[in-house]
C-alpha positions, 0 to 999 in steps of 0.5 A: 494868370492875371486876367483867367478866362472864369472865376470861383463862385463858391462860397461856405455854402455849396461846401455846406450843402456838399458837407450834408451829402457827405454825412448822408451817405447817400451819394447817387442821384436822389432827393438833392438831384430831384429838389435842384430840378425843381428849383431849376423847372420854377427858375426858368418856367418849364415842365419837365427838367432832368439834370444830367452829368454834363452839358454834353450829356444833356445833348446826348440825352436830347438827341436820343429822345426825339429818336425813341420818341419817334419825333426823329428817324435815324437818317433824319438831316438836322440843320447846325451852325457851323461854330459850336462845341464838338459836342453839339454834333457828335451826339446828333450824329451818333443817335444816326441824324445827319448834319448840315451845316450852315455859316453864322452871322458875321456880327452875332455869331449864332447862324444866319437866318437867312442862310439858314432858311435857304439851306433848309431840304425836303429832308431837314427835320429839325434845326438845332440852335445854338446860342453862342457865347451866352447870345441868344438867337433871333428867336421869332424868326426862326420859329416862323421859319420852322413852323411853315415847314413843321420842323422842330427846334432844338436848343443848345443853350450850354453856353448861354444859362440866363440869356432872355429873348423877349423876356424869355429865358433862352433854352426854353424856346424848343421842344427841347433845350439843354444846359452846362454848369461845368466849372467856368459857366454861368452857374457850376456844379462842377461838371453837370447839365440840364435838359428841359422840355414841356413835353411829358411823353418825351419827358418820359423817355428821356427818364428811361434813356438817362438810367440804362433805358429802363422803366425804374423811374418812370411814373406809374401812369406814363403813357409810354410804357404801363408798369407792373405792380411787379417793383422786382421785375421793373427794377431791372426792366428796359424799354429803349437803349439807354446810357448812364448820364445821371449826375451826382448828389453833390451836384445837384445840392450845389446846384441848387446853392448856385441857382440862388445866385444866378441873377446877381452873378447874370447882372454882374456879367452884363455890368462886365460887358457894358463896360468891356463894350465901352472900352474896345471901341478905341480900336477901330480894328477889331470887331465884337459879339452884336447882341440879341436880345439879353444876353448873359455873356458866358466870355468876350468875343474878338474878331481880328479886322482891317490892318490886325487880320491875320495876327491872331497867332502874335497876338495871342502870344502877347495875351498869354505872355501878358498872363491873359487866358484866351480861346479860341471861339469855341472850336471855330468853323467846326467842319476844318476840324479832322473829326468831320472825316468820320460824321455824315454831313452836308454844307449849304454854301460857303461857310465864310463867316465861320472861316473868319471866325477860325482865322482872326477870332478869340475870346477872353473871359467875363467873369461873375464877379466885377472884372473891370480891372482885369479889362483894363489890363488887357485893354493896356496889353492889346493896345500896347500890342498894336503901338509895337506892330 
């Protein structure tokens, strides 16, 4: 491909740091794991960080702590976007919370605030939040939102490591919030993720929840469960239903090679859309991602407008043709996906934006080194695309 949707971040470094791992002989979850979350918890100034094998586990983790915790009762409605991954609702719906979807902003991309307040139940208990295309959402208004109805917030910030809102890094805004390195995000371990909260009991649980649900790794004096002097009987002892999500030793010690990097590759991408945002408006046509706050630009958004709407398919045929690699913006408007047939789920009112989106979106991919040249290619390819229609 000419212009790919990521770039390779590694360098000697995270292979050097593989290589110690490799030589200790020691290859699950330890001491690399544990040094990573460390280093994350300081990076972005949280309590209580657990790294996991993925983003997607990272809310699987989430979603069955506020259950077992007893922050959430199975039944419990849980206000989502209506554009995110599949894996910001399967989890939710799998620890037995019902989903209601709610349209995003036609501009941002993240949920509409006002819809999202008019779409709120006497049953809603939570609003997980998800900070599209590395855009975080409008933060203090949400939070006043949640807080005259006590509802709890979860953030889905899988797509948008390094994003501040007011000087804070988005993910660290819930009682909750989780994190991807897959391989074509921010930072990459390959596969891997992280779930952060400043809340030590739900902490607790989530020890528990990532290895089986057993007590092995919890504290001696957690407040959730009071372990016996007994190592034998506690290294096979469970006090929740649990699920293996812990990630590798080599992903925790690339982690910690890559965290090193994050704010000059967090820079380079802005530097990226600066410029990207800079060259698109030529194109009357079209619209782009609106930013809030910082955002840390996991890729570039494009909505099809006036005289393009309707032509994603030819265009995306040119771009593909043209070796530019393009997505859909993430998995569109979700509830127009067959798998909703098997979620609980409700929709407050017309998902129109979220249509739009499915219908005339793509994105294209940002990258963490310079990729001005790789914009202007496919500002040439697109633009030779709307001479020839």
């Amino acid at each position: 491909m000419k212009y790919k949707l990521s770039d390779d971040t590694w360098d000697k470094n995270e292979f050097s740091a593989i290589q110690e791992v490799l030589d200790s002989n020691m290859f699950s979850m330890g001491k690399r794991v544990a040094k990573y979350e460390t280093e994350f918890a300081e990076k972005f100034g949280v309590k209580y960080p657990l790294m996991v094998s993925s983003g997607s586990a990272a809310n699987l983790l989430a979603a069955a702590g506020l259950v077992y915790s007893g922050r959430l009762n199975k039944g419990d409605e849980v206000i989502v976007p209506a554009v995110s991954w599949s894996t910001t609702y399967f989890p939710l719906y799998q620890m037995g919370l019902k989903l209601r979807f709610v349209d995003i902003d036609r501009n941002t991309l993240n949920i509409d605030t006002d819809k999202l307040a008019s779409a709120i139940t006497d049953s809603t208990r939570m609003i997980c939040l998800v900070n599209l295309l590395g855009n975080p959402n409008e933060f203090e208004k949400i939070a006043e939102i949640c807080s005259q109805k006590n509802i709890i917030i979860m953030e889905d910030n899988c797509e948008s490591l390094g994003a501040k809102y007011n000087g804070k890094q988005a993910g660290t805004f819930g009682l909750v919030g989780t994190f991807s390195t897959f391989y074509s995000h921010h930072l990459c371990t390959m596969e891997g993720g992280m779930v952060v909260t400043n809340d030590e009991e739900l902490y607790h649980y989530m020890l528990c929840v990532r290895a089986h649900g057993w007590t092995r790794n919890l504290p001696k004096d957690s407040a959730i469960y009071k372990k016996s002097e007994n190592a034998f009987y506690e290294s096979f002892n469970f006090i929740v239903p649990g699920f293996n999500l812990r990630p590798l030793e080599v992903e925790g010690a690339a982690g910690s090679e890559q965290l090193k990097k994050m704010d000059g590759i967090i820079a380079q991408r802005r530097e990226n859309a600066k410029y990207f945002r800079e060259k698109i408006k030529r194109f009357k046509d079209i619209r782009i991602q609106e930013e809030i706050g910082e955002s840390s630009w996991f890729g570039f958004a494009v909505i099809l407008d006036g005289a393009l709407k309707g032509k994603r398919d030819e265009i995306v045929k040119a771009l593909s043709d043209a070796e530019i690699e393009v997505r859909p913006i993430v998995a569109g408007n979700f509830t127009r996906n067959s798998v909703i047939k098997y979620l609980d789920y409700t929709i407050a009112g017309e998902l129109t934006a979220s249509d739009d989106i499915h219908d005339n979106g793509f994105f294209i991919g940002n990258h963490s080194k310079n990729n001005f040249a790789e914009i202007d290619y496919f500002v040439e390819v697109f633009e030779n695309f709307i001479k020839n229609i």
